[in-house]
C-alpha positions in Angstrom: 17.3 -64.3 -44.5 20.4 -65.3 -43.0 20.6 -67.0 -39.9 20.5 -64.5 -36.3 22.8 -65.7 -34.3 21.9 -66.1 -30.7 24.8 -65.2 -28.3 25.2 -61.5 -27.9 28.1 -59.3 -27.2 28.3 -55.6 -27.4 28.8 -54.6 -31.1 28.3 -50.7 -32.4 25.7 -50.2 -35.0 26.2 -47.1 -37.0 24.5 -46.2 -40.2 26.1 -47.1 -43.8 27.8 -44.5 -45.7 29.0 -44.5 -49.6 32.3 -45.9 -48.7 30.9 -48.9 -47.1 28.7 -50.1 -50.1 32.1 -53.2 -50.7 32.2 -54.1 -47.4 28.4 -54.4 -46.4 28.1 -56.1 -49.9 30.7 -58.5 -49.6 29.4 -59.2 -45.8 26.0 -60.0 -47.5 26.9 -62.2 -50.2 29.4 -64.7 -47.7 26.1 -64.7 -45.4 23.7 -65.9 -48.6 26.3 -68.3 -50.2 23.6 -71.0 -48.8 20.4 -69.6 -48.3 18.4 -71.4 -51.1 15.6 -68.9 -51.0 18.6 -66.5 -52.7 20.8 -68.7 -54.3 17.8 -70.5 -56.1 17.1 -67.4 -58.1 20.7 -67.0 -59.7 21.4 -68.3 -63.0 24.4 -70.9 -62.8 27.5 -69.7 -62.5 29.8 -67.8 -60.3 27.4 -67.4 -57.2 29.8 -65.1 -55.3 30.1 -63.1 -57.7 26.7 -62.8 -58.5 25.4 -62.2 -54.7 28.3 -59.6 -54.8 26.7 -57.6 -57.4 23.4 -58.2 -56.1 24.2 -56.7 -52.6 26.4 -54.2 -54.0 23.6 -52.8 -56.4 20.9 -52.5 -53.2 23.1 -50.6 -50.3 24.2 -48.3 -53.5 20.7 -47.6 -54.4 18.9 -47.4 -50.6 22.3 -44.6 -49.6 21.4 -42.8 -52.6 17.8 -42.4 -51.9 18.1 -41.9 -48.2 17.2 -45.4 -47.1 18.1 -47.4 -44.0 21.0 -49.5 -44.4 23.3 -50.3 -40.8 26.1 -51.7 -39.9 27.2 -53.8 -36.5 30.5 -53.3 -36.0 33.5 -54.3 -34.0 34.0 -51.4 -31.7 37.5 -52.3 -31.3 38.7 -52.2 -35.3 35.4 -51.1 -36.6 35.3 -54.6 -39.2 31.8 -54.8 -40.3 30.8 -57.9 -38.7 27.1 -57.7 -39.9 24.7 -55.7 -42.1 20.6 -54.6 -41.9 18.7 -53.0 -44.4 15.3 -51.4 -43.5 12.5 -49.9 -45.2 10.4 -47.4 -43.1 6.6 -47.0 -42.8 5.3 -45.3 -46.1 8.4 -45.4 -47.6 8.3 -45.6 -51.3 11.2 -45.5 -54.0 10.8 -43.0 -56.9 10.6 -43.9 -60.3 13.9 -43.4 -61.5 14.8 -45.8 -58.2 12.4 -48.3 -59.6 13.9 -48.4 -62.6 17.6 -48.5 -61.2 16.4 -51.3 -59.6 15.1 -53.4 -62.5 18.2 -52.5 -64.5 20.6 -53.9 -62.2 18.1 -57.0 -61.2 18.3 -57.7 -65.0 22.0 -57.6 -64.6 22.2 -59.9 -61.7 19.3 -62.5 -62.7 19.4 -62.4 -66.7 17.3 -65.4 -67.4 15.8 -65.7 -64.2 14.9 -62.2 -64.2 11.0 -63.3 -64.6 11.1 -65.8 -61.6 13.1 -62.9 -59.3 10.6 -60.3 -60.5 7.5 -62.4 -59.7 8.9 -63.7 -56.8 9.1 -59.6 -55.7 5.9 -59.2 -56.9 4.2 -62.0 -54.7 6.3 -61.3 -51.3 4.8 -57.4 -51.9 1.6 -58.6 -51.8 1.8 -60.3 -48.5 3.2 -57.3 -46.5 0.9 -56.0 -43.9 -1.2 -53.3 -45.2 -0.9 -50.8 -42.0 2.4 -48.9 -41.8 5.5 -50.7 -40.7 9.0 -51.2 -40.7 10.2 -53.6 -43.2 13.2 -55.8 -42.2 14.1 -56.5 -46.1 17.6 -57.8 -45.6 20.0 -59.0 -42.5 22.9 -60.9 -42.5 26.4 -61.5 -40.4 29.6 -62.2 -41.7 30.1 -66.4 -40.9 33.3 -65.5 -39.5 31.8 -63.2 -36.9 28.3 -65.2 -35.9 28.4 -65.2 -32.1 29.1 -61.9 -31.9 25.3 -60.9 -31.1 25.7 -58.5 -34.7 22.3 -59.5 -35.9 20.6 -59.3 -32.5 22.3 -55.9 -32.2 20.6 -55.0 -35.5 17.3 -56.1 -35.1 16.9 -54.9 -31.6 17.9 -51.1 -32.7 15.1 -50.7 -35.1 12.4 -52.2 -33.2 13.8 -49.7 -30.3 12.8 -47.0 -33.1 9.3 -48.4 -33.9 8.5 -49.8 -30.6 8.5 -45.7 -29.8 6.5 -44.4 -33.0 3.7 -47.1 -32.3 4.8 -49.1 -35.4 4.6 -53.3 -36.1 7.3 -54.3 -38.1 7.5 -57.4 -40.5 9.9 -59.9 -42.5 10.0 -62.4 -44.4 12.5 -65.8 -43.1 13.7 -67.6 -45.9 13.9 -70.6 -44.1 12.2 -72.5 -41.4 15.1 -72.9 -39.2 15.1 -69.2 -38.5 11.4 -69.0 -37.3 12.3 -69.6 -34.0 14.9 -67.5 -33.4 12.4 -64.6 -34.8 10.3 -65.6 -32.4 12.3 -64.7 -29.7 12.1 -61.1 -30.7 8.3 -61.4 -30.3 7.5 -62.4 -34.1 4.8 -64.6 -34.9 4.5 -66.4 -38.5 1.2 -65.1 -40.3 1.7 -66.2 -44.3 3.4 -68.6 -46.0 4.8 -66.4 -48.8 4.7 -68.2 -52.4 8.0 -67.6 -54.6 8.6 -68.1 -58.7 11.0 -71.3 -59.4 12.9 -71.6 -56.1 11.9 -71.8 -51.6 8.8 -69.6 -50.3 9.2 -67.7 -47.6 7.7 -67.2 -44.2 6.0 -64.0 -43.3 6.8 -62.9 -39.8 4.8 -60.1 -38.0 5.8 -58.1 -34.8 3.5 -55.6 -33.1 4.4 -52.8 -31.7 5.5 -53.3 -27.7 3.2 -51.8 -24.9 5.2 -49.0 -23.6 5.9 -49.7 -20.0 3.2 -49.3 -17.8 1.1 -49.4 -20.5 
């Protein structure tokens, strides 16, 4: 995951709509140029491009099947200035969404659709087991880091399953962010094995004690 960035001013976060998918896409892509966790399972080639069409083929498919995807904004000219896509407890995609899926992965990956599917395959089998929310994806646009848009994010949904009793989990692709996870009360629990480029870090966050509790 991209790096959270730790000073925070007052952003908006709003949910994505259809009109959005370029710009939260785009916002994605410039915040993975460098992860290698991402970038190592792209064939060679035009990596923008690539991370472009990546992005743009997930917030297409999570709008059209009703799944999280939000925005941080700038209140004052409403740029997206950073992007968060979430998977609720028990959520499950249909088939048909399943099979969206792999069709654009093959599109993206091509020959190193094998490593990316494996590499799926072996983070699913690390997730918690009781229901949570799943932070799958953030990521701020470099220009904007700063601007407190990933804090913004991450602290709306944990609001939302702080108050339905729910842990919520990631997965850092990189061990600089564990500590700034931390801070938002996640603790590492698995080192997650990946096919042919970084592992990642599991990260797990109970649910808060509500107050007085």
């Amino acid at each position: 995951m991209s790096q959270p960035e730790q000073t925070v001013r007052p952003v908006a976060v709003v949910p994505a709509a259809p009109a959005d998918r370029d710009r939260a896409a785009r916002v994605l892509a410039a915040a993975f140029a460098t992860d290698a966790h991402t970038v190592g399972l792209l064939p060679h080639g035009d990596t923008d491009a690539q991370l472009f069409a990546m992005f743009s083929a997930s917030v297409t498919e999570r709008l059209r099947t009703g799944g999280q995807v939000w925005l941080a904004r700038d209140p004052a000219d409403g740029r997206v200035l950073g992007v968060a896509m979430w998977e609720a407890p028990g959520e499950k995609g249909s088939m048909p969404a399943r099979l969206r899926s792999v069709v654009a992965a093959l599109r993206v990956h091509r020959g190193r659709i094998c490593d990316a599917m494996g590499t799926n395959r072996l983070a699913d089998r690390h997730r918690p087991r009781v229901p949570h929310w799943y932070l799958a994806v953030i990521g701020t646009d470099p220009a904007a880091r700063g601007r407190g848009a990933a804090s913004a994010l991450i602290r709306h949904r944990l609001g939302a399953a702080d108050a339905r009793g729910h842990g919520t989990y990631l997965e850092s692709s990189t061990p600089d962010n564990v500590p700034i996870y931390q801070r938002y009360g996640f603790s590492e629990i698995a080192t997650v094995p990946a096919r042919g480029t970084t592992p990642l870090i599991g990260m797990w966050r109970p649910p808060a004690a509500p107050p007085g509790g």
